[in-house]
C-alpha angles and dihedrals in degrees: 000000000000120000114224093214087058123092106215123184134170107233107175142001127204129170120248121246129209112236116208133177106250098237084065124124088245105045096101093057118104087220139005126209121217086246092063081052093060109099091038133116108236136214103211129169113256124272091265099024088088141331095263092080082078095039102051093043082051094055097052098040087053079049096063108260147078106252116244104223114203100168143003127209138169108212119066082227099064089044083058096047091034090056098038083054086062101245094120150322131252152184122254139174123278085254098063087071087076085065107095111198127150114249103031129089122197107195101160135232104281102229115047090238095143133065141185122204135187117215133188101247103180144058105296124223120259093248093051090049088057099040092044077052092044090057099033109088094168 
């Protein structure tokens, strides 16, 4: 529920991608669909590790099917180790694909159906109020 008194802005957007251990079935694909994810155990932050853990299980239920959660994790880290030792995928931000670990294959959800987004959730400062006015022109 959004707080009036909150300022609440959406700062930046990237597109989720799938992680898979690269012994999985999928890791040669170019791109995977959260359809191809369905039957999969996942590796997901906690509830209140980061606002993906909504997203993600978002993503899945608008895809058709209850997630199958084999793991949780807080740290974007674990997710990674947790998913290249084969105990579940996941879905990551876009900016995960910079980490190079062997292992793991990042090839990413096709179609862009998923998004992240950061938002400002607190009170911002004055300064930051005028320079957010100063770039809006909507």
């Amino acid at each position: 529920m959004a707080n009036a008194a909150v300022l609440t802005k959406a700062m930046a957007s990237e597109p989720l991608v799938a992680a898979v251990p690269d012994a999985h079935r999928l890791a040669p694909r170019a791109g995977i669909t959260l359809v191809d994810l369905a039957n999969e155990p996942m590796v997901i932050f906690t509830p209140h590790g980061s606002p993906l853990y909504g997203q993600v299980l978002s993503a899945r239920l608008a895809a058709g099917f209850q997630p199958r959660v084999g793991q949780e994790a807080t740290h974007i880290m674990t997710i990674i180790g947790l998913v290249r030792a084969g105990l579940g995928v996941a879905l990551l931000p876009h900016s995960a694909r910079s980490v190079q670990m062997p292992g793991l294959r990042l090839p990413g959800t096709g179609s862009g159906e998923s998004r992240r987004r950061r938002k400002k959730s607190r009170p911002p400062a004055p300064a930051l109020v005028t320079q957010l006015r100063m770039v809006d022109c909507s």
